[in-house]
C-alpha positions as CSV (number, residue, x, y, z in Angstrom):
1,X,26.4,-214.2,-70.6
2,X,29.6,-212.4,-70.6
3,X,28.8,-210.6,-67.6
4,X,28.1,-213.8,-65.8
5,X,31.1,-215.1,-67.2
6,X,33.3,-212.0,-66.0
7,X,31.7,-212.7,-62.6
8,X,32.7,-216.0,-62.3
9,X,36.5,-215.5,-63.4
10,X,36.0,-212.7,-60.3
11,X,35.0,-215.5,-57.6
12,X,37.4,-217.3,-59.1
13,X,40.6,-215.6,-58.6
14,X,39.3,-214.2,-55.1
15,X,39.1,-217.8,-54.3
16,X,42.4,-218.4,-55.0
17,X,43.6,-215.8,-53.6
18,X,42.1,-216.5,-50.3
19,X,43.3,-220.1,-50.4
20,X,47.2,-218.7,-51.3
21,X,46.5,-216.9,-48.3
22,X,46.7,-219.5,-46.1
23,X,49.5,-221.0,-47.3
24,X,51.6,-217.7,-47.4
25,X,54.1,-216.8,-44.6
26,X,52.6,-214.5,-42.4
27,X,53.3,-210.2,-42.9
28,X,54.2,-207.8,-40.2
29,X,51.6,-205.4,-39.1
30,X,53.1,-202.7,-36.6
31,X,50.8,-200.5,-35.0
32,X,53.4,-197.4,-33.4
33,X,51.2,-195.3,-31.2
34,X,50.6,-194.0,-27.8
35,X,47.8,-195.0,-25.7
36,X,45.0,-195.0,-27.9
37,X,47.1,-198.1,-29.7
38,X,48.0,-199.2,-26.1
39,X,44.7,-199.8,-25.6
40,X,45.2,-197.3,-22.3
41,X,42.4,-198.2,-18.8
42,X,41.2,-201.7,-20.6
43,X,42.6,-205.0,-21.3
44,X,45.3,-205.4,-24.6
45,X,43.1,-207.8,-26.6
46,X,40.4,-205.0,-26.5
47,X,42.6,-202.5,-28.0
48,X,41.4,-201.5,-31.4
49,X,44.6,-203.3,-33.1
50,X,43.7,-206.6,-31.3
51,X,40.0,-206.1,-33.4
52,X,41.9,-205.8,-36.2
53,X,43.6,-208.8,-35.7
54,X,40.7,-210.5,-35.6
55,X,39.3,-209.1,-38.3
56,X,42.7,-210.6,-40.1
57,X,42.2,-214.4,-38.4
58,X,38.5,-214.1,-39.5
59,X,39.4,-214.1,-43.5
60,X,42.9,-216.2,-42.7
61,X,44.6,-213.5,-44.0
62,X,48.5,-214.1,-43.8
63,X,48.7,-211.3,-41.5
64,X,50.2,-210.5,-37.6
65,X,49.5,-207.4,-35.8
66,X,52.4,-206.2,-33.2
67,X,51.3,-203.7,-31.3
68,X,53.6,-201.2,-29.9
69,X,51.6,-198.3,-28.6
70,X,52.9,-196.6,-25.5
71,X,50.7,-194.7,-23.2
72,X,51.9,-191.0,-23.0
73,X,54.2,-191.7,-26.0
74,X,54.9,-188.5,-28.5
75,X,56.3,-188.2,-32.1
76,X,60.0,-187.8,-30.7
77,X,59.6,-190.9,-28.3
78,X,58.2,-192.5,-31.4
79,X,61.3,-191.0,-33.2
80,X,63.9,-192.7,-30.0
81,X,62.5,-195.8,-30.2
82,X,62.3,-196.8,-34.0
83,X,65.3,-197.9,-34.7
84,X,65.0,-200.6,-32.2
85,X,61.5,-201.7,-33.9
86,X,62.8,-201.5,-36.9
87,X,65.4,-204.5,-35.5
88,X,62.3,-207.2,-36.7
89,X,61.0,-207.7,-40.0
90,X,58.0,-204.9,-40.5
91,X,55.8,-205.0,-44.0
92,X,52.7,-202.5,-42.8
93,X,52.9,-199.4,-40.9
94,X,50.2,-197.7,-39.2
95,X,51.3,-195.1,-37.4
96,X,49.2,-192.9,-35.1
97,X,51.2,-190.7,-32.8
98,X,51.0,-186.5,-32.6
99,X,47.7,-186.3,-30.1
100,X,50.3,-185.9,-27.5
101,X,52.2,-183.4,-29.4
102,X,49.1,-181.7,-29.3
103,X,48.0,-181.8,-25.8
104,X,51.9,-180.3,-24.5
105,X,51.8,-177.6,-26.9
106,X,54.5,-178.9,-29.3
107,X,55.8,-177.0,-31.8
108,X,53.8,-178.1,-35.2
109,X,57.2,-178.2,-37.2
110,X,58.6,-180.5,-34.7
111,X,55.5,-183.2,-35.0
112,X,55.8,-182.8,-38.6
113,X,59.7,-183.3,-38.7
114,X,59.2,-186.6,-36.5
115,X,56.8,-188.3,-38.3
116,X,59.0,-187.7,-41.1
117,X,61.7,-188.9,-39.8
118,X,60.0,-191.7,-38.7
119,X,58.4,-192.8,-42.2
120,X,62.3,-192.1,-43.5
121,X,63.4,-194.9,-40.9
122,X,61.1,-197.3,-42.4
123,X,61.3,-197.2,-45.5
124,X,65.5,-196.8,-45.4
125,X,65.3,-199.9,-43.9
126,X,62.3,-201.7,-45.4
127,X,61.7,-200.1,-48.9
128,X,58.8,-201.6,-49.6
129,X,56.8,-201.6,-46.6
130,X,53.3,-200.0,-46.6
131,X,52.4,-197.0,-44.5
132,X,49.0,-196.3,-43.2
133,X,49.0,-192.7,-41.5
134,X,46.5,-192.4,-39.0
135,X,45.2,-188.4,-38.6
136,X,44.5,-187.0,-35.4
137,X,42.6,-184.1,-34.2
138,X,43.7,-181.2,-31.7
139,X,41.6,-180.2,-28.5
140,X,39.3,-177.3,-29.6
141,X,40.5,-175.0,-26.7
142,X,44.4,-174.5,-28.7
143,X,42.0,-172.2,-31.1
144,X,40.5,-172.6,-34.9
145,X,44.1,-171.7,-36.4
146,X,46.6,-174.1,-34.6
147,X,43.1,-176.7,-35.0
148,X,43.6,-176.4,-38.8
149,X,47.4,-176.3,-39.1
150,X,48.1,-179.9,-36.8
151,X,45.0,-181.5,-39.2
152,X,47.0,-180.5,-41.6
153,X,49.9,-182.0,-40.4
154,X,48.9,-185.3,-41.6
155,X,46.9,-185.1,-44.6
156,X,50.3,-183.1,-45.9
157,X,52.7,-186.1,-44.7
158,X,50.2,-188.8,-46.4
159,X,49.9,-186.3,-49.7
160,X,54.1,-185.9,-50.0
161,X,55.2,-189.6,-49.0
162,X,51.9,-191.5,-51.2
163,X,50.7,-193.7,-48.1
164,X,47.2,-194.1,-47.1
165,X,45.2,-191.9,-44.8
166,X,43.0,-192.9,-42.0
167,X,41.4,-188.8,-41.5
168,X,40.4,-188.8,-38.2
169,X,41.2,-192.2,-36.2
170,X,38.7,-191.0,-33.5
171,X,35.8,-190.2,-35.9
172,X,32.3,-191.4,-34.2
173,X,34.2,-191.7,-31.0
174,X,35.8,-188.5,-29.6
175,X,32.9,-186.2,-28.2
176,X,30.8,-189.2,-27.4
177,X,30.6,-190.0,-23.2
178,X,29.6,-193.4,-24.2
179,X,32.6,-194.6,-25.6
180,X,34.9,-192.8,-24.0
181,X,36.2,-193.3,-20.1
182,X,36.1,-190.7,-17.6
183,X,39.0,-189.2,-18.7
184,X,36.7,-188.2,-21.9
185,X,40.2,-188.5,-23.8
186,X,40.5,-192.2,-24.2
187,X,38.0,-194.5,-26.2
188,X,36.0,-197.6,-23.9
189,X,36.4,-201.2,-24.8
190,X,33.1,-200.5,-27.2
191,X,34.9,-197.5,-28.8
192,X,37.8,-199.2,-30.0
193,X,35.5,-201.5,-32.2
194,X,34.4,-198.4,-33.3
195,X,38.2,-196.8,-33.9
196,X,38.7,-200.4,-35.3
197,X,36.1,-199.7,-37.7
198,X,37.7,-196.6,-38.9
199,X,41.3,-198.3,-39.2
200,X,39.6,-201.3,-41.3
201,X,37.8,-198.7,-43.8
202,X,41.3,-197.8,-44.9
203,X,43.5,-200.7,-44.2
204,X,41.6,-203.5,-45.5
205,X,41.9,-202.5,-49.3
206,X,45.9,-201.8,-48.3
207,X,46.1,-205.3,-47.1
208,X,43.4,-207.1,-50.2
209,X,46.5,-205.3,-52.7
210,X,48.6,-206.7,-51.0
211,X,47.6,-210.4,-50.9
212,X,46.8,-209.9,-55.0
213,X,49.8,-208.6,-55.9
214,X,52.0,-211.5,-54.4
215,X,49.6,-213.8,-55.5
216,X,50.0,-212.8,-59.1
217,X,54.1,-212.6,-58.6
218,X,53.4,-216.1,-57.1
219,X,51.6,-217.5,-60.2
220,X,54.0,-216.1,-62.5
């Protein structure tokens, strides 16, 4: 009996919390990227931040993606351009830019010191915002050593500034000629589900906290 009533009281409250959902003004999602956020060689809506927006609409969550991924973009571009972003409201970041770092041979200090700088911006202007860092892998022909060090780029960024980590925003996808074009580098229509996928494992519970913890300061 008390476990069925515990249960209930659990509905209960995600009920409510659902219904305050669609009555709460909608949060900023911005997705800062390069082309894999782009959406690079298919349509926008079939980028993998368009599935998550979907996703979002699906459970009328008070949620609105903006995507500003920029084909060839690279953790300084990322660096130029954010403090024009940062000119609208922004309450979740996910931030996936260094593969191009990787692919000109940029110094690893350099990525790192961007994307700091970048997750410095954000939350100078918006103290509260969320950050979702999204990890990246580097092509297997810069060797096992620089490999390991630019991985380690951003589990050590997510580890120091406490955001969450998405570890490899290509996993299931890179390597696969199925869902990737003929470039090999960037994911088909049907791999961006699957990149969506991987960005929903991490972001959902981010944005579930999110909508329970204003829901409580709501019913207060």
């Amino acid at each position: 009996m008390i476990l069925r009533s515990i249960g209930s009281v659990f509905v209960i409250l995600i009920f409510n919390i659902h219904l305050f959902a669609e009555e709460t003004p909608k949060q900023t999602i911005l997705f800062l990227g390069n082309s894999l956020t782009a959406g690079y060689g298919l349509e926008k809506v079939q980028a993998f931040p368009e599935q998550i927006q979907k996703k979002i609409n699906t459970r009328n969550w008070p949620f609105v993606v903006v995507n500003a991924g920029i084909s060839g973009d690279t953790s300084a571009g990322g660096l130029r351009r954010i403090d024009w972003i940062l000119k609208r409201p922004i309450d979740i970041l996910v931030l996936e830019l260094g593969a191009n770092d990787a692919l000109r041979g940029v110094p690893l200090d350099i990525t790192r010191q961007n994307l700091q700088k970048i997750i410095d911006k954000m939350r100078e202007k918006y103290p509260n915002v969320h950050i979702v860092i999204a990890g990246m892998e580097a092509p297997p022909n810069m060797g096992n050593d620089y490999t390991a060090k630019f991985r380690s780029i951003f589990q050590d960024l997510a580890q120091r500034n406490r955001t969450a980590l998405i570890p490899f925003l290509l996993e299931n996808v890179a390597g696969h000629p199925n869902l990737n074009q003929p470039d090999r580098i960037h994911p088909t229509a049907e791999g961006h589900k699957m990149v969506a996928e991987n960005v929903w494992l991490i972001l959902k519970p981010v944005l579930e906290s999110i909508l329970e913890k204003t829901f409580k300061k709501n019913k207060k």
